[in-house]
N, CA, C and O of each residue as an XYZ file, in Angstrom:
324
protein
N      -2.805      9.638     -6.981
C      -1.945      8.600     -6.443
C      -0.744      8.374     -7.360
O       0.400      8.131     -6.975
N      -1.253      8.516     -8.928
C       0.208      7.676     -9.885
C       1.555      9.037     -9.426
O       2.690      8.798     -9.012
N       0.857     10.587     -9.708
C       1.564     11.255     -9.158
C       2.515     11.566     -7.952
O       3.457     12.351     -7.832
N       2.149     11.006     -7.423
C       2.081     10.741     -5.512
C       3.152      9.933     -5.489
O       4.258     10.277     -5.073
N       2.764      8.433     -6.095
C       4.006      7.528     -6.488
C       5.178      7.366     -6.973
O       6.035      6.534     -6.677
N       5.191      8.634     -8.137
C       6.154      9.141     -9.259
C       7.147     10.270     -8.430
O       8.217     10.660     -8.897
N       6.649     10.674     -7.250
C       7.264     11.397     -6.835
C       7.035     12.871     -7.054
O       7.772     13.783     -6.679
N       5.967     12.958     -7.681
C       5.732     14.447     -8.145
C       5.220     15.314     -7.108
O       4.521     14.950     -6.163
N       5.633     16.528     -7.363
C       5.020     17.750     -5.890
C       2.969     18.183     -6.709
O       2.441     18.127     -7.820
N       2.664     18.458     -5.697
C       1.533     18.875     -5.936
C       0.998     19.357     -6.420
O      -0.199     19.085     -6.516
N       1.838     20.877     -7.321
C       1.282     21.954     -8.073
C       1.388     21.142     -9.373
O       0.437     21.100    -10.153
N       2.556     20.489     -9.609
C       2.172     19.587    -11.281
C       1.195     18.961    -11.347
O       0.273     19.245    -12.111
N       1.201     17.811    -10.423
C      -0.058     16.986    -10.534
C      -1.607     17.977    -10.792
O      -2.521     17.743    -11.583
N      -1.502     18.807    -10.075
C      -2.602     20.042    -10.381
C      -2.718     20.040    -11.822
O      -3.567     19.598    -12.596
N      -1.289     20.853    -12.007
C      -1.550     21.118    -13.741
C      -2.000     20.147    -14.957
O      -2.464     20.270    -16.091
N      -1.613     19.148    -14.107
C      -2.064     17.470    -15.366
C      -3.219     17.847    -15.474
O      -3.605     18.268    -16.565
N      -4.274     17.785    -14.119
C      -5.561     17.493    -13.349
C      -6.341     18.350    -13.900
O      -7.536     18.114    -14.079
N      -5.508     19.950    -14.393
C      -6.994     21.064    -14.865
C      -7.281     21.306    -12.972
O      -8.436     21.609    -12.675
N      -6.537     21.208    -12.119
C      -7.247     21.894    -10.802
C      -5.875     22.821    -10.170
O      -4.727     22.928    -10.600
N      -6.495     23.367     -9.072
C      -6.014     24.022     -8.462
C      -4.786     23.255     -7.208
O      -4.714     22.163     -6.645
N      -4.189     24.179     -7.204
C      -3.203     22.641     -6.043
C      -3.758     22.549     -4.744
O      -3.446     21.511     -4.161
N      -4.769     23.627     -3.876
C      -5.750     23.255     -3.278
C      -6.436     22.565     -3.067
O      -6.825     22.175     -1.967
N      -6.757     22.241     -4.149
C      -8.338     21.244     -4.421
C      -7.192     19.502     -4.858
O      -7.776     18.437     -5.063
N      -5.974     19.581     -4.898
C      -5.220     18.575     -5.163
C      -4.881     17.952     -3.964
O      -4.872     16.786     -3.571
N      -4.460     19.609     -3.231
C      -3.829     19.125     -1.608
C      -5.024     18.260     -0.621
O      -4.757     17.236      0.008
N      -6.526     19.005     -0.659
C      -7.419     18.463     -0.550
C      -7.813     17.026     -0.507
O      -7.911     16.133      0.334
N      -7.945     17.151     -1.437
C      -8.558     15.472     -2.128
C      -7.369     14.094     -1.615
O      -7.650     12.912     -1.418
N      -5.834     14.877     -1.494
C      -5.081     14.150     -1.436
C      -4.972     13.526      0.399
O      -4.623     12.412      0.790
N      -5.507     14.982      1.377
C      -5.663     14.736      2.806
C      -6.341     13.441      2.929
O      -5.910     12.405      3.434
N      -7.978     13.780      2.139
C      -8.688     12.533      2.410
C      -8.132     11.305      1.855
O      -8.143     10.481      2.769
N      -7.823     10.973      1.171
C      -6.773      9.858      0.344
C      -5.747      9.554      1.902
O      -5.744      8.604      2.684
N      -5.121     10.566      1.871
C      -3.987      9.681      2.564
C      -4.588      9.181      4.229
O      -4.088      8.279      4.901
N      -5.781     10.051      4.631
C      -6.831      9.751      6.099
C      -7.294      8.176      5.758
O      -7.135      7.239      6.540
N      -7.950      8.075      4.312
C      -8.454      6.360      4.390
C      -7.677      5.587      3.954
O      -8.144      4.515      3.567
N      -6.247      5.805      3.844
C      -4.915      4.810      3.631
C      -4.684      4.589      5.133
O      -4.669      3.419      5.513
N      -4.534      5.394      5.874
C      -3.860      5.424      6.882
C      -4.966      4.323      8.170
O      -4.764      3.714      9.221
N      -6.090      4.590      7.277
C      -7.244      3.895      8.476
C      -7.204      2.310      8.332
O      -7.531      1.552      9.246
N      -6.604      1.749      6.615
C      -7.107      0.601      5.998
C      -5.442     -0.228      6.424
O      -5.243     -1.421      6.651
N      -4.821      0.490      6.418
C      -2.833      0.030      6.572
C      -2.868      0.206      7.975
O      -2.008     -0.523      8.471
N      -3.703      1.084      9.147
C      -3.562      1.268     10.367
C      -1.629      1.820     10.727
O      -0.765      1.459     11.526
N      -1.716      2.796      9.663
C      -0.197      3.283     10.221
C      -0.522      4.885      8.861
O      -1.015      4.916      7.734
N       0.124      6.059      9.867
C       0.168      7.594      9.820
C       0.561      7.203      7.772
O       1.563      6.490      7.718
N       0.208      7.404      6.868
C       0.522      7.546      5.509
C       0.291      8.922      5.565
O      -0.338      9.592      6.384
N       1.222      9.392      4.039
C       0.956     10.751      4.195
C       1.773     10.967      2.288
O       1.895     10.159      1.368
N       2.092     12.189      2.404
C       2.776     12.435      0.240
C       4.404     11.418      0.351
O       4.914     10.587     -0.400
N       4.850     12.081      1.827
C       5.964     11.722      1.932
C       6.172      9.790      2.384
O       7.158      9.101      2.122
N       5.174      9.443      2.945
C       6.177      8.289      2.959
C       4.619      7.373      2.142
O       4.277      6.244      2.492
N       4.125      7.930      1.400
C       3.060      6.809      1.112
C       3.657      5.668      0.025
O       3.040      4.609      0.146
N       4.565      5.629     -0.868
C       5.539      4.998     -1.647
C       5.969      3.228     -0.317
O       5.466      2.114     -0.169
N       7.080      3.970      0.275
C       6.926      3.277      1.468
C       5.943      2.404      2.281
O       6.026      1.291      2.802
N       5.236      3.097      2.211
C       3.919      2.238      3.194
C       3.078      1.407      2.488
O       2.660      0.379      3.022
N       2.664      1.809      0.974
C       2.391      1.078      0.504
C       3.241     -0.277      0.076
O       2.689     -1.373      0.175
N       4.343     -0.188     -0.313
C       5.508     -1.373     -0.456
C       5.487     -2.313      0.640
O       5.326     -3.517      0.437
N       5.662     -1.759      1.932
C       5.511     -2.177      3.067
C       3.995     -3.237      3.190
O       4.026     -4.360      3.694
N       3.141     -2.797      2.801
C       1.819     -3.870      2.802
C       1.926     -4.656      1.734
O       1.231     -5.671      1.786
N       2.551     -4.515      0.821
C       2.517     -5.474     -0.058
C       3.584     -6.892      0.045
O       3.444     -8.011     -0.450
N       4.643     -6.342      0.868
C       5.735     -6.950      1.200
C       4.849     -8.339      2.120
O       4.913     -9.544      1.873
N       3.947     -7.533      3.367
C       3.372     -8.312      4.568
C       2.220     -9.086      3.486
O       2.036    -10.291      3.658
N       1.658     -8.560      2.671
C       0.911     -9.544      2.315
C       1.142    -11.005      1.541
O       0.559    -12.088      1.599
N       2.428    -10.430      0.692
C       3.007    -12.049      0.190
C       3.293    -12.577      1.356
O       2.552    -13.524      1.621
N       4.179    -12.304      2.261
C       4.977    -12.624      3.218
C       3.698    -13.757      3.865
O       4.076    -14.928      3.906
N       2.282    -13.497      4.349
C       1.301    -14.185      5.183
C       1.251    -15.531      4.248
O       1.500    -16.674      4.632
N       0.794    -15.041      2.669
C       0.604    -16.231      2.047
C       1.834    -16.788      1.578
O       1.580    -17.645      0.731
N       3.011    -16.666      1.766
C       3.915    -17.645      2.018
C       4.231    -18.690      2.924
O       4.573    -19.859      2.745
N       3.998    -17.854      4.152
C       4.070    -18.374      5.182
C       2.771    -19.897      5.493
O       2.867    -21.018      5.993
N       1.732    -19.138      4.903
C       0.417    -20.339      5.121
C       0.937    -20.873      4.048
O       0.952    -22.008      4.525
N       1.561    -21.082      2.561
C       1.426    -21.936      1.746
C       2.666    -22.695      2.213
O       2.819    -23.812      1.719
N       3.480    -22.307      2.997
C       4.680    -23.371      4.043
C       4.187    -24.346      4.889
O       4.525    -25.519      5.048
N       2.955    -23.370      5.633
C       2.264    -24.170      6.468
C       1.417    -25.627      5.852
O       1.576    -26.807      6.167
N       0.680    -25.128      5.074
C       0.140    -26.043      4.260
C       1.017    -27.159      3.908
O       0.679    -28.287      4.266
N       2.537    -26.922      2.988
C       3.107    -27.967      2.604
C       3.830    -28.586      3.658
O       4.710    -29.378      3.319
N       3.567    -28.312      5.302
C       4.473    -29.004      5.834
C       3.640    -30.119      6.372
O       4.049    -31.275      6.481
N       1.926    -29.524      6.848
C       0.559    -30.350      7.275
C       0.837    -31.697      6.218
O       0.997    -32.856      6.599
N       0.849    -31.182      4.683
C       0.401    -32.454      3.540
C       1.481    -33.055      3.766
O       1.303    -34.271      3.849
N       3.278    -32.506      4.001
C       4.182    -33.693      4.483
C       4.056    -34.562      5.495
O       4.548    -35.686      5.406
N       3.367    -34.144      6.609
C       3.214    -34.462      7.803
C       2.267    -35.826      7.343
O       2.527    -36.991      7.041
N       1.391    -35.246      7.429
C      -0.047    -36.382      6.575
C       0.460    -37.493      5.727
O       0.054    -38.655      5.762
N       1.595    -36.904      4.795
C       1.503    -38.436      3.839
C       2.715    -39.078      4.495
O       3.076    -40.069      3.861
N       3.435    -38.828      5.539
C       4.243    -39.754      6.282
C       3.778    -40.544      6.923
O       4.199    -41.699      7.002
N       2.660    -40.019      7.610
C       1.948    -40.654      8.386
C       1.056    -42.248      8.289
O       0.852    -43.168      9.081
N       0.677    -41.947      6.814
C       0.378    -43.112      5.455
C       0.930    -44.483      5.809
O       0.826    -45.415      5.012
């Protein structure tokens, strides 16, 4: 993955690894099959940078949104007082 992230092609990351870029390309299919199942959108070498940013973006984004929600309920509430 740090490879993946860094932008590196496959045969280096191999060479870090002590493997073959086979057994890199490999390992990396299944990797990007249970990204793609857990994000529910196609990840892959090329846009996984992207997609991951992209979920991280939506996940502040929810708990912003509820911690808005929240402070508008407790405004609501202590007007109400």
């Amino acid at each position: 993955m740090r490879g993946t992230w860094q932008g590196e092609k496959y045969q280096k990351i191999a060479e870090q690894l002590h493997r073959s870029e086979g057994h890199v390309r490999d390992v990396a299919s299944e990797l990007w099959e249970i990204i793609s199942d857990v994000l529910r959108e196609e990840v892959n070498k090329s846009n996984f940078r992207s997609a991951i940013e992209r979920w991280r973006f939506s996940i502040i984004s929810s708990k912003f949104k509820a911690l808005l929600n929240y402070g508008m309920m407790k405004l609501s509430s202590e007007r109400q007082k």
